[in-house]
C-alpha positions as CSV (number, residue, x, y, z in Angstrom):
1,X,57.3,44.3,-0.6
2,X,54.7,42.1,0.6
3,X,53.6,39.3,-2.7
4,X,50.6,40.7,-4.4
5,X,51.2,44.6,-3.4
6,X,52.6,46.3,-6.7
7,X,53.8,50.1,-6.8
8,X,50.5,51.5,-6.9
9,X,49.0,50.1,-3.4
10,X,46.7,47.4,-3.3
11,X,45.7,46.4,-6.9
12,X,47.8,44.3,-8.4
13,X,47.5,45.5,-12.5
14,X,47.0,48.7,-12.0
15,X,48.6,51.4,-14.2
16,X,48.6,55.2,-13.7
17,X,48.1,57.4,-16.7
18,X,48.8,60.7,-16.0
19,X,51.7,62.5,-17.1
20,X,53.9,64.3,-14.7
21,X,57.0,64.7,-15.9
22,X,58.4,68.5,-16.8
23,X,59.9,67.1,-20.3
24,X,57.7,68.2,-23.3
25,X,55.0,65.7,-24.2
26,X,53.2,64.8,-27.1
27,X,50.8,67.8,-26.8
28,X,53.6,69.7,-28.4
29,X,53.9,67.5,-32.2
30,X,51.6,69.4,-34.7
31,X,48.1,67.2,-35.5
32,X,48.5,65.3,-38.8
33,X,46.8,67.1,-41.6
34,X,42.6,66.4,-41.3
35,X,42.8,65.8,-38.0
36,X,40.6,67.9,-35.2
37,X,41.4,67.5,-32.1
38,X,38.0,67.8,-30.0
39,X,37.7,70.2,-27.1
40,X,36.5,70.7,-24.1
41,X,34.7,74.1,-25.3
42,X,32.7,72.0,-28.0
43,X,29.3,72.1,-26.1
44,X,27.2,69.0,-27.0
45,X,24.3,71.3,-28.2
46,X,26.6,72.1,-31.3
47,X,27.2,67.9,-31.6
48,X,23.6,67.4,-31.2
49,X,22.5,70.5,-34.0
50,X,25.5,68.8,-36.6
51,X,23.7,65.1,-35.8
52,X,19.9,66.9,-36.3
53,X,21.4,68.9,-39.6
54,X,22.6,65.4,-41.0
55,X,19.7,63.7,-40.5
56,X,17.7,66.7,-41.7
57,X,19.4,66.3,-45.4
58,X,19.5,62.7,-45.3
59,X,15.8,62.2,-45.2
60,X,15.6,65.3,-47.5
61,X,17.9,63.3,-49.9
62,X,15.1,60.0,-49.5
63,X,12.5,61.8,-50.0
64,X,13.5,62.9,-53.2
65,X,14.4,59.3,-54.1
66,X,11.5,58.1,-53.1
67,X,9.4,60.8,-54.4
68,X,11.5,60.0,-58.2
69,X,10.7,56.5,-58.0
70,X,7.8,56.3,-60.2
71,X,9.7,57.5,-63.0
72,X,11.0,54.1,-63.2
73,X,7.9,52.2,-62.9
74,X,6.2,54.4,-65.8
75,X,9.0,53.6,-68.2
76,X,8.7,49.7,-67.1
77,X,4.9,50.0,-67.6
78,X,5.1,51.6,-70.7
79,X,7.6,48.9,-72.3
80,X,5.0,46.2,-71.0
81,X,2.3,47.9,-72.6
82,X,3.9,48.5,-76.2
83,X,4.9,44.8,-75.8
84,X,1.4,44.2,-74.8
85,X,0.6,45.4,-78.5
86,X,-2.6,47.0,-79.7
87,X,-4.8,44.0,-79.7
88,X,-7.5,43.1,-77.0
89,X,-6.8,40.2,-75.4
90,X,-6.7,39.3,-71.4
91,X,-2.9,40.4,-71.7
92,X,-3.3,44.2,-72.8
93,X,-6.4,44.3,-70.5
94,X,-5.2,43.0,-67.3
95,X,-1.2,44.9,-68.5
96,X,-3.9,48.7,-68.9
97,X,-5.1,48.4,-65.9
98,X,-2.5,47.7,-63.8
99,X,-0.7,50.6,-65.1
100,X,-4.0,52.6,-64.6
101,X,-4.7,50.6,-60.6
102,X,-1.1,51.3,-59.6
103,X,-0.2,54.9,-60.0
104,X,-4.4,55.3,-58.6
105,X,-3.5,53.4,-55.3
106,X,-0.1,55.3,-55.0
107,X,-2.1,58.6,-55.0
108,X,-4.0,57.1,-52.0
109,X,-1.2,56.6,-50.0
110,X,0.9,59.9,-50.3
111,X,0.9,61.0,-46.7
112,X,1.7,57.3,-46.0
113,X,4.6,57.1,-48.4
114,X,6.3,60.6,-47.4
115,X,5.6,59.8,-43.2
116,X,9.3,58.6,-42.4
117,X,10.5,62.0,-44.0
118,X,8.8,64.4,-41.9
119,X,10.7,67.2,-40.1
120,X,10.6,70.2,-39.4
121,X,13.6,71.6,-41.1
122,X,12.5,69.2,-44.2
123,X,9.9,70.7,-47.1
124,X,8.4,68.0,-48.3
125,X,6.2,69.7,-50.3
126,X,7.9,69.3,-53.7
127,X,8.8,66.0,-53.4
128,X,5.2,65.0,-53.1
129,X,4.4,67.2,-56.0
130,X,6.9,65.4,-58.0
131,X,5.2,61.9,-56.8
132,X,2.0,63.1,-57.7
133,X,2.9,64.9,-61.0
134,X,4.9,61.4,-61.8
135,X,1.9,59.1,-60.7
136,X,-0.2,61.0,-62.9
137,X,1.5,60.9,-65.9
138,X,1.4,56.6,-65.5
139,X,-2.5,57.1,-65.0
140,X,-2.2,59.1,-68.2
141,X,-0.1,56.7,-69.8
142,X,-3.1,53.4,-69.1
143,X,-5.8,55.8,-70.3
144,X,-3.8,56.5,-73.7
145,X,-3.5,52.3,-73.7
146,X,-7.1,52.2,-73.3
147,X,-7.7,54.4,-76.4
148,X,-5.4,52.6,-78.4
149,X,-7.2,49.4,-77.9
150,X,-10.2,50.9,-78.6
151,X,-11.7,50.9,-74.9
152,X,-13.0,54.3,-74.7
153,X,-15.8,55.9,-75.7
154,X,-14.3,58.5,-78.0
155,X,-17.0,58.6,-81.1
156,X,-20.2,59.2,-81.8
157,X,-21.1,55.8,-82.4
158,X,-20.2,54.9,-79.5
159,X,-22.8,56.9,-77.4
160,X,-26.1,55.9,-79.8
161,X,-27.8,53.3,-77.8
162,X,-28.1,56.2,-75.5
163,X,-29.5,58.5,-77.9
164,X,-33.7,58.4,-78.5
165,X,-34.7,57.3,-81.9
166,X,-35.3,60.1,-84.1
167,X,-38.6,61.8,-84.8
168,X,-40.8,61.2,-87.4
169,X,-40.4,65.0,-89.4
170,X,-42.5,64.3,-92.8
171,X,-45.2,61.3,-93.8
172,X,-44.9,59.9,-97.4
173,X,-48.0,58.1,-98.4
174,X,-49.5,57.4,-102.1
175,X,-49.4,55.2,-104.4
176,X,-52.1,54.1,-106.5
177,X,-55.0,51.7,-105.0
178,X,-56.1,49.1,-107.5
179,X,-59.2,48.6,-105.6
């Protein structure tokens, strides 16, 4: 054998894998329990609808995470405000409107928000209805702030520099003239 010529012609680490032999090979020990073997007859199309299926719940799974995430921001907000107390001061004031700024700009930016999540085999219509309903209810919870502190216009007092002054009805006159 010439130096640098091995069994298997002109490359010198080479090894064939194929197995010839007539004795019974491996294919004949049962696969351990879990285990599935791919085939041949497993067309990609089915790979590629499992991989679309996945991702189809995956972003239906965010979007419902993402959709319950103001839940926690309305129970932070509200703790801030009860801590804010009832008072006016630049605290409360600046602590109301945030809560009432924050859920307003969310609302703004729902198609934004829900974008990543879009498919066609993923509704995301109840999500966003939760987001919305949840966004709301913080809105709700900065106007209730603003009544406790006194902030909105809820009595009749309040409206009676915009009322005209009231007519004249009757005329008393009398009295007696010492002239």
């Amino acid at each position: 054998m010439d130096k640098g010529k091995g069994v298997m012609g002109s490359r010198k680490w080479a090894v064939e894998f194929t197995d010839n032999s007539s004795t019974p090979s491996s294919r004949d020990i049962p696969d351990p329990p879990g285990f599935t073997r791919a085939t041949h007859d497993q067309d990609d199309s089915t790979l590629s609808r499992q991989k679309k299926d996945a991702e189809a719940n995956w972003k239906s799974q965010k979007a419902w995470e993402v959709a319950q995430a103001p839940f926690k921001n309305l129970l932070m907000m509200g703790f801030m405000m009860w801590m804010a107390g009832s008072t006016v001061h630049l605290f409360s004031i600046g602590i109301t409107f945030s809560a009432l700024w924050q859920p307003l700009s969310a609302l703004q930016g729902v198609g934004k928000v829900f974008e990543p999540y879009k498919d066609s085999k993923v509704d995301l219509n109840a999500p966003k209805l939760l987001f919305i309903a949840l966004n709301l209810g913080g809105m709700l919870l900065g106007v209730w702030k603003l009544n406790t502190l006194g902030l909105l216009p809820t009595h009749a007092s309040d409206w009676v520099s915009s009322l005209p002054p009231a007519h004249e009805v009757e005329y008393s006159g009398g009295g007696i003239a010492l002239f």
